[in-house]
Residue frames as a rotation matrix with the C-alpha (Angstrom) as fourth column:
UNK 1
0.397 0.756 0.521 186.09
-0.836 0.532 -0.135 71.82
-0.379 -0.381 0.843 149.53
UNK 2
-0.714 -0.683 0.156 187.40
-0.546 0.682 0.486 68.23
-0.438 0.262 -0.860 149.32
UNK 3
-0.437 0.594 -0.676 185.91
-0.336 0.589 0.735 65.44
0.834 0.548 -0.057 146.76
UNK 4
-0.844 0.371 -0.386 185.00
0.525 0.718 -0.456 63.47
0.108 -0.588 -0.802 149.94
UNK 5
-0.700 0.448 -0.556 182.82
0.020 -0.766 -0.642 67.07
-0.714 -0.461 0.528 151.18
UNK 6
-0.475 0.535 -0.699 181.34
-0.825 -0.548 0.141 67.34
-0.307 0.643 0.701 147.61
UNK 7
-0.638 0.377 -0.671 180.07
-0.075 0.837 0.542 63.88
0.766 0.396 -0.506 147.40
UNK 8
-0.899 0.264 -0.348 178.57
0.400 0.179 -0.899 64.18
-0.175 -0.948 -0.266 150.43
UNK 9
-0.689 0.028 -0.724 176.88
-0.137 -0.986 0.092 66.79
-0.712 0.163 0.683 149.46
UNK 10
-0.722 -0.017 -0.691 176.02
-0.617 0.467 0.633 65.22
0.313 0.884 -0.348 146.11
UNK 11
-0.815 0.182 -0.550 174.66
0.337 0.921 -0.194 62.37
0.472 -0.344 -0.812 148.03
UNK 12
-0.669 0.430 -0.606 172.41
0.588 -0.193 -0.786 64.46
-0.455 -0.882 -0.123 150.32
UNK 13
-0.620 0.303 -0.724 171.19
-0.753 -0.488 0.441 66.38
-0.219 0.819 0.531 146.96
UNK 14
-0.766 0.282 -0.578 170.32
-0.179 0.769 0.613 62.94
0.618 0.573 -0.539 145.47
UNK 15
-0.806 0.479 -0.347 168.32
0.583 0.744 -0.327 62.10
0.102 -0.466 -0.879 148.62
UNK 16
-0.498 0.328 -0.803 166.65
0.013 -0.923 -0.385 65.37
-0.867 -0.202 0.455 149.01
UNK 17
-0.524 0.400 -0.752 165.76
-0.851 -0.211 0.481 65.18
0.034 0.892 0.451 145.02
UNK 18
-0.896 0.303 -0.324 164.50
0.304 0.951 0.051 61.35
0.323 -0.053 -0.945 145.68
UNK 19
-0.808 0.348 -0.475 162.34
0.559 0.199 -0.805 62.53
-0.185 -0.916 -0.355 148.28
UNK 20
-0.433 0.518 -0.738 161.05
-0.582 -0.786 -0.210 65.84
-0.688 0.338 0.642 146.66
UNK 21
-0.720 0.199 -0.664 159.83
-0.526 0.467 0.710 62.86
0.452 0.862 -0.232 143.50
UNK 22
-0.517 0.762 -0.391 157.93
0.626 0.648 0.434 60.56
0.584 -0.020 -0.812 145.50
UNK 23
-0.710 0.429 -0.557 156.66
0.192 -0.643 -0.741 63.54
-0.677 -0.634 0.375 147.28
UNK 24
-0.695 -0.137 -0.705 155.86
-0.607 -0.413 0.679 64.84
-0.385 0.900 0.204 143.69
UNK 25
-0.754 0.229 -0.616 154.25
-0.203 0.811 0.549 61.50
0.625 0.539 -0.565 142.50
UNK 26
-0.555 0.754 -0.351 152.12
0.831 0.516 -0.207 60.73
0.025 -0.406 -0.913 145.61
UNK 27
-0.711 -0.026 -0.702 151.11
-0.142 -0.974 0.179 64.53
-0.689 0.227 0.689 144.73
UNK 28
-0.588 0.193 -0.785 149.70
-0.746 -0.504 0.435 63.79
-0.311 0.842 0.440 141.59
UNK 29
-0.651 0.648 -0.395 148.09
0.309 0.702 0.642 60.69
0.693 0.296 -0.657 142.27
UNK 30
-0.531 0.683 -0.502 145.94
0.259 -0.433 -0.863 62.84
-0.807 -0.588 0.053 145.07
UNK 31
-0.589 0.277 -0.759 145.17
-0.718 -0.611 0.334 65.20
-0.371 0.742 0.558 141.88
UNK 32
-0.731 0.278 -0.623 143.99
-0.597 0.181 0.782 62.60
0.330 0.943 0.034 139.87
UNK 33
-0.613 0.736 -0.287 141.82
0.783 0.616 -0.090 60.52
0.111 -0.279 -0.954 142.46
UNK 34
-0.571 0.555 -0.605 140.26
0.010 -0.733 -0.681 64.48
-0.821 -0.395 0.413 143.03
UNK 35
-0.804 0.374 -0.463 140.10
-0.558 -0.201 0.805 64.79
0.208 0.905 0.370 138.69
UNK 36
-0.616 0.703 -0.355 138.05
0.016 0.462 0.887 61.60
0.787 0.541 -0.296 139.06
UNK 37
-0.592 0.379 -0.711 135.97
0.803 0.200 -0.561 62.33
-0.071 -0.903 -0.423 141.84
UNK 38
-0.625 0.263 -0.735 135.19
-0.244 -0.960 -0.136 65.65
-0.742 0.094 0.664 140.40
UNK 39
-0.749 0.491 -0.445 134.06
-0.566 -0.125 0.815 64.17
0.345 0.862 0.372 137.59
UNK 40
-0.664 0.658 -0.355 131.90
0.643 0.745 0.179 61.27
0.383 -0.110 -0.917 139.48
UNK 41
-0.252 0.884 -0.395 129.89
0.595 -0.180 -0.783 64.22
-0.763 -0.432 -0.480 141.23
UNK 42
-0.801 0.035 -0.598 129.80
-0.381 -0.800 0.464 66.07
-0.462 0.600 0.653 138.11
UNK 43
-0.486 0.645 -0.590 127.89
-0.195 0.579 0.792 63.07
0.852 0.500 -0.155 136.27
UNK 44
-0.746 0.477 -0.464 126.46
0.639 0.710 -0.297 62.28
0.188 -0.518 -0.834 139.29
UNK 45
-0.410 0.366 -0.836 124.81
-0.065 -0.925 -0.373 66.22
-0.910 -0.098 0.403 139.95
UNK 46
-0.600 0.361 -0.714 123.78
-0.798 -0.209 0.565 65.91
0.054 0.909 0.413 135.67
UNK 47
-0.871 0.327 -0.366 122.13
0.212 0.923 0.322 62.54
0.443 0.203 -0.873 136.67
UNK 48
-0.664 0.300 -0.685 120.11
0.426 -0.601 -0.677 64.54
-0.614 -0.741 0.271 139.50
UNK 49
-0.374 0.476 -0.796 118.88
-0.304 -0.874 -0.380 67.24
-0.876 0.100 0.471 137.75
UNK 50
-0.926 -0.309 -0.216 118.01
-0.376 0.730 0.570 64.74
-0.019 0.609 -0.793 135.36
UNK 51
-0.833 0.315 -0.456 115.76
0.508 0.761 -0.403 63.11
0.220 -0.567 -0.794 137.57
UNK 52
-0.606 0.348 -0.715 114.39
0.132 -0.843 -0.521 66.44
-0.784 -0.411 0.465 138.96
UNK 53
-0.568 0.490 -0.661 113.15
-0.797 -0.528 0.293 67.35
-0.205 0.694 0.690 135.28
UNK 54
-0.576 0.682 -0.451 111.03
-0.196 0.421 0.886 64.07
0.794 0.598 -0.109 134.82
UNK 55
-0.545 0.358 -0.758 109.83
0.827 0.379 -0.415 63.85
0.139 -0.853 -0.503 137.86
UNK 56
-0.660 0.404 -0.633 108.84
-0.208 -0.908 -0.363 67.59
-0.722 -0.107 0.684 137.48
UNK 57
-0.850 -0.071 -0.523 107.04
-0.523 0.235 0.819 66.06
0.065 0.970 -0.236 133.98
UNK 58
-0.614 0.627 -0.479 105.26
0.497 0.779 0.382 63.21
0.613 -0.003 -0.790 135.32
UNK 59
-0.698 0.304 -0.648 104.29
0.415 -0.566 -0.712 65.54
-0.583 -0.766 0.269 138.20
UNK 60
-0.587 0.491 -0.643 102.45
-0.744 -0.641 0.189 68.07
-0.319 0.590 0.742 135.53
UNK 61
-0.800 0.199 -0.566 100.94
-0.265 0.730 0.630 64.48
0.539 0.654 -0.531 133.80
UNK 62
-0.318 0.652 -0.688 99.22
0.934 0.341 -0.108 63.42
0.164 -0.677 -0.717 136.96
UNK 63
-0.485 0.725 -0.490 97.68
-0.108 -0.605 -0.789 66.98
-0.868 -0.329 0.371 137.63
UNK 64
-0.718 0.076 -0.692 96.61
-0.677 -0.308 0.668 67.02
-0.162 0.948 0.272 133.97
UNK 65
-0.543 0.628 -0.558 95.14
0.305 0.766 0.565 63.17
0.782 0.137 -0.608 133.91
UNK 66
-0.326 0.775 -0.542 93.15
0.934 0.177 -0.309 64.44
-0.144 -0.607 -0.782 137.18
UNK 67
-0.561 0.456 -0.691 91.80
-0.435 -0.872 -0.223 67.49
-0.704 0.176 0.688 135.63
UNK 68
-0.705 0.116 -0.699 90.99
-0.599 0.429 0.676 65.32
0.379 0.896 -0.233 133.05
UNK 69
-0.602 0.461 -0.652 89.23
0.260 0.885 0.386 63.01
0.755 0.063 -0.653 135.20
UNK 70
-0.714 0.438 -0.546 87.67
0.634 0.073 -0.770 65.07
-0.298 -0.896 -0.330 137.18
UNK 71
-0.473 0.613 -0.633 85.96
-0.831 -0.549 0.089 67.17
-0.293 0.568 0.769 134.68
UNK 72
-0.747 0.154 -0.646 85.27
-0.214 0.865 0.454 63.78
0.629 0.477 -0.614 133.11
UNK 73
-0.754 0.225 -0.617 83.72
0.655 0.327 -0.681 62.32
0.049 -0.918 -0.394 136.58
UNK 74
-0.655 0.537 -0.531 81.48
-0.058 -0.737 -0.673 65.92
-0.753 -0.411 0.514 136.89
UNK 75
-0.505 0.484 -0.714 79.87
-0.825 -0.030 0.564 65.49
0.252 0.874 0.415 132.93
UNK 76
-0.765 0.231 -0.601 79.34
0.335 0.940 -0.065 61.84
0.550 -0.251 -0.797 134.13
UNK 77
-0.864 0.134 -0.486 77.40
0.429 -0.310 -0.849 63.14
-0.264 -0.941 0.210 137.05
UNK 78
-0.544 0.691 -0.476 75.42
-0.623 -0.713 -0.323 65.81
-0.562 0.121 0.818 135.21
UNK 79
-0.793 -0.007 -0.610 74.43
-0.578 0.329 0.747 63.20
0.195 0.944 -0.265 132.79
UNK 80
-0.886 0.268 -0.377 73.63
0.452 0.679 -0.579 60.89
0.101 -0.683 -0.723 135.42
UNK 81
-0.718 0.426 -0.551 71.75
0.253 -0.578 -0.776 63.53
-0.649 -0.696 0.307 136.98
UNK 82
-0.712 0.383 -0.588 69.79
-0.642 -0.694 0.326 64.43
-0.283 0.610 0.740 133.95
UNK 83
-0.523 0.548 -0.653 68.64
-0.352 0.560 0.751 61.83
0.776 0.622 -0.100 132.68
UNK 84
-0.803 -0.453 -0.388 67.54
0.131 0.500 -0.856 59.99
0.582 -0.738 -0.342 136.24
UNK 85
0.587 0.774 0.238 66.42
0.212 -0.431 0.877 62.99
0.781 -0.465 -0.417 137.90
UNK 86
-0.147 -0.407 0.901 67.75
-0.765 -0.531 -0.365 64.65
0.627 -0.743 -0.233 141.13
UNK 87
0.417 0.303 0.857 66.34
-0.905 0.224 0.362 62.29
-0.082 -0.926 0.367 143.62
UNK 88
0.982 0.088 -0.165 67.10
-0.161 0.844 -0.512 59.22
0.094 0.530 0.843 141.68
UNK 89
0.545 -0.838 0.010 70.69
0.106 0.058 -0.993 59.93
0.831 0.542 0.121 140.95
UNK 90
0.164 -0.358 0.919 71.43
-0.482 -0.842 -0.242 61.02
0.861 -0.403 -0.311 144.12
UNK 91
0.473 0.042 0.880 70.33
-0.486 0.846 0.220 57.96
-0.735 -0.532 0.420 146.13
UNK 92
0.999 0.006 0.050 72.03
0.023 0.816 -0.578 56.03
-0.044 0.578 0.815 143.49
UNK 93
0.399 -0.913 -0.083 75.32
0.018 0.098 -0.995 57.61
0.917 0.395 0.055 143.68
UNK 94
0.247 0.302 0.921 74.98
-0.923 -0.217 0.318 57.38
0.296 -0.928 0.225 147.14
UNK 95
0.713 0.326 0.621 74.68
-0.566 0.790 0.235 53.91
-0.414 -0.519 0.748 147.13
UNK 96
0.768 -0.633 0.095 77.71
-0.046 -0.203 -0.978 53.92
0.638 0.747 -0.186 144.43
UNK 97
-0.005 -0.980 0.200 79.89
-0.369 -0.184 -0.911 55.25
0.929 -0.078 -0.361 146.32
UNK 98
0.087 -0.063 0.994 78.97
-0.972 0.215 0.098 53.36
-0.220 -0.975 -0.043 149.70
UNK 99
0.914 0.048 0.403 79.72
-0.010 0.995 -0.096 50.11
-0.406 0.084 0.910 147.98
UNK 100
0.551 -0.796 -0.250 82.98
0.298 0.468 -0.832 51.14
0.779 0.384 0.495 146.67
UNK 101
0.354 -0.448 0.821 83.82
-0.784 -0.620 0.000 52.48
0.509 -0.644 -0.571 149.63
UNK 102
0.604 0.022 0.796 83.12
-0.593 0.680 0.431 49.15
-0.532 -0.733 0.424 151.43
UNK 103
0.927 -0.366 -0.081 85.03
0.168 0.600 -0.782 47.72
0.334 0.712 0.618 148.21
UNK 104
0.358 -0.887 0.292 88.13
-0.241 -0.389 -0.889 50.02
0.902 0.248 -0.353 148.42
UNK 105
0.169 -0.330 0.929 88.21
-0.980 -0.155 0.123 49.30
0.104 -0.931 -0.349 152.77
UNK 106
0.897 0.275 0.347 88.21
-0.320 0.944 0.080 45.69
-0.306 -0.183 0.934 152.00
UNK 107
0.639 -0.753 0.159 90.92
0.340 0.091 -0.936 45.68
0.690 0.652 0.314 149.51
UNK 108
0.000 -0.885 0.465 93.14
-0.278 -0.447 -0.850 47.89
0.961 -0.129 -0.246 152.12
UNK 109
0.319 -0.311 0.895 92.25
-0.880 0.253 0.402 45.65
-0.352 -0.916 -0.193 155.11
UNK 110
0.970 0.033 0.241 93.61
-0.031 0.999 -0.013 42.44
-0.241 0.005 0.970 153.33
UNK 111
0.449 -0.807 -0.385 97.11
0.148 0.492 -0.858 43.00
0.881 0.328 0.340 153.24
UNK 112
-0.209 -0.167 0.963 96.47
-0.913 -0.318 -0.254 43.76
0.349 -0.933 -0.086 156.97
UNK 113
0.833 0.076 0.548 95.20
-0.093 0.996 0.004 39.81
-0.545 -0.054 0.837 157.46
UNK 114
0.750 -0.505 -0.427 97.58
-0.132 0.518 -0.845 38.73
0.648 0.690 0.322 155.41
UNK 115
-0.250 -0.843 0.476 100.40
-0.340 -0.384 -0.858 40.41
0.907 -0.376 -0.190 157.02
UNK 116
-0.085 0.018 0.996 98.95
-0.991 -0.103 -0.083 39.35
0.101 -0.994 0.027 160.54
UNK 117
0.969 0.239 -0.054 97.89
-0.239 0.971 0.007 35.77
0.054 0.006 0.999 159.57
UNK 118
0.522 -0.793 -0.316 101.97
0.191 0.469 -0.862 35.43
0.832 0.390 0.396 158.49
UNK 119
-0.337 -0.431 0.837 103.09
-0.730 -0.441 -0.522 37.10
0.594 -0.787 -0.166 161.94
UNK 120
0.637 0.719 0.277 100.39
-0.771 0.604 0.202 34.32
-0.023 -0.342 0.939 163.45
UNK 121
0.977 -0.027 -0.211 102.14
-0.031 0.964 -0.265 31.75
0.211 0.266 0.941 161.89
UNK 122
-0.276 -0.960 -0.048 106.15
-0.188 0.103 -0.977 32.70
0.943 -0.260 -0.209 162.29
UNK 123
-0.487 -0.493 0.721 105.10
-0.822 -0.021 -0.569 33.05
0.296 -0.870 -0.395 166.04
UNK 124
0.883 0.460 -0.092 103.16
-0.457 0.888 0.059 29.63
0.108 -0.010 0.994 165.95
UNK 125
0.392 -0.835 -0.387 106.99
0.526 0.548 -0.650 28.04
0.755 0.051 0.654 164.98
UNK 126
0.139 -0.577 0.805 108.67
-0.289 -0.801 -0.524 29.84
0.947 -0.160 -0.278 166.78
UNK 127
0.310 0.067 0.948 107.01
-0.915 0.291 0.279 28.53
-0.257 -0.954 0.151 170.11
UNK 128
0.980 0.183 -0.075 107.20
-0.191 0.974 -0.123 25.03
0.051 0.135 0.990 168.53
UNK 129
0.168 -0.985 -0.024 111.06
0.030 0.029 -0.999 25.57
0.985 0.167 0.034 167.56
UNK 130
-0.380 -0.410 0.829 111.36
-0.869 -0.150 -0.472 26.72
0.318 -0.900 -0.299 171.71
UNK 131
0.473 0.750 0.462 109.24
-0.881 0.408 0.239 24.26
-0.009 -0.520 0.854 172.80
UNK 132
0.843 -0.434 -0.319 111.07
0.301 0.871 -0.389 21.04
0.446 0.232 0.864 170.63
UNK 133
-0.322 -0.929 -0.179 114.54
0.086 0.160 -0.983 22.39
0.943 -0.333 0.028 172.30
UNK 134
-0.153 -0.072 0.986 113.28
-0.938 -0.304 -0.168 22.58
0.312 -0.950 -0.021 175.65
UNK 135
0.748 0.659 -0.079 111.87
-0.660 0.724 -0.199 19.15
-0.074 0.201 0.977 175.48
UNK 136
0.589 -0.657 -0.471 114.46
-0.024 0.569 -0.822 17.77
0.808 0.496 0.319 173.23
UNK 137
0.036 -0.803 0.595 116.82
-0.534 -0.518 -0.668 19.27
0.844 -0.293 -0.448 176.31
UNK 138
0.237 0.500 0.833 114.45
-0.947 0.308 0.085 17.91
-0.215 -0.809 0.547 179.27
UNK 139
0.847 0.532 0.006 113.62
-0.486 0.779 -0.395 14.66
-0.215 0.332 0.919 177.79
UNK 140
0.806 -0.574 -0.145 117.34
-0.136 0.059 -0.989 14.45
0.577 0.816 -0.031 176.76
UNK 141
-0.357 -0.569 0.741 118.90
-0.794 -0.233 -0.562 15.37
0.492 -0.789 -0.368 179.98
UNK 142
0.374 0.653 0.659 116.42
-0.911 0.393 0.128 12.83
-0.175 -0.648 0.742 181.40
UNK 143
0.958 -0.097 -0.269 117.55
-0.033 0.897 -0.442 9.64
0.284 0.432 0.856 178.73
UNK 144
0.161 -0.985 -0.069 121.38
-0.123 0.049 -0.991 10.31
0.979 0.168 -0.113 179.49
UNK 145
-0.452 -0.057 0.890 120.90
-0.887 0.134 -0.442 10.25
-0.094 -0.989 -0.111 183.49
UNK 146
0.666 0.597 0.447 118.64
-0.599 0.785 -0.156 7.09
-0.444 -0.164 0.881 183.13
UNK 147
0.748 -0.488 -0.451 121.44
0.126 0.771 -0.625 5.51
0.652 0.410 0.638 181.02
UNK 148
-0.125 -0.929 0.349 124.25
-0.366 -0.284 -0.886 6.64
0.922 -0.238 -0.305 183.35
UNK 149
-0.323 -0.157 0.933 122.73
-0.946 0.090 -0.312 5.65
-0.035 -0.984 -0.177 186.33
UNK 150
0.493 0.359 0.793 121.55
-0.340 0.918 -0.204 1.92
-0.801 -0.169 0.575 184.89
UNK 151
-0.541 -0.805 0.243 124.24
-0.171 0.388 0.906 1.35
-0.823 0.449 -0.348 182.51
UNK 152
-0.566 -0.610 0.554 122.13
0.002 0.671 0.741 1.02
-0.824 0.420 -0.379 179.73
């Protein structure tokens, strides 16, 4: 084999070993966006199940505070009832609970007005905004023909 043959050679090694490196390198920067991707759903799965356990918590709290307040609510009641009388207590809580009722439907029809009074009003502008550019357009189209056709 002649020096020319073995440099060749050589040469075609070198590229071949070039290539196999940045092969190598864009290799291992795959790996390491995976490492850190593994780790973002790792912390991201412990953040989860995280979440899961106080929400399971608060979950138990609120059945507790309404056991709590509904035993609470029933002593009330019997109390009520005792002292009162049956007939008494009965039209009274009657009349209780048909005034907060009308309380609690009031409260949940007024961010329905609201919410329609503000729909009222965008589509109030709204026409006005169409209205001033149709105008503005008319009335406009009108002043530029009246100057164009009397000069002035």
């Amino acid at each position: 084999m002649t020096q020319e043959q073995l440099i060749g050679q050589i040469m075609s090694h070198s590229r071949d070993i070039a290539a196999l490196w940045e092969s190598s390198k864009s290799a291992h920067k795959r790996i390491d966006e995976s490492d850190r991707l593994a780790n973002g759903i790792h912390k991201l799965a412990a953040n989860i199940e995280t979440l899961a356990l106080q929400v399971k918590l608060l979950t138990q709290r609120m059945d507790s505070t309404v056991e709590r307040m509904e035993k609470s609510l029933k002593s009330q009641g019997e109390r009520i009832g005792a002292v009162e009388g049956a007939g008494k207590a009965g039209e009274r809580h009657e009349q209780i609970i048909s005034a907060l009722t009308r309380k609690v439907e009031a409260l949940e029809r007024e961010p329905s007005i609201k919410w329609k009074a503000f729909v009222s009003q965008m589509l109030a502008i709204l026409a006005a905004v169409v209205a001033g550019i149709v105008l503005t357009r008319l009335l406009g189209a009108e002043y530029y023909h009246y100057l164009y056709r009397y000069g002035g």
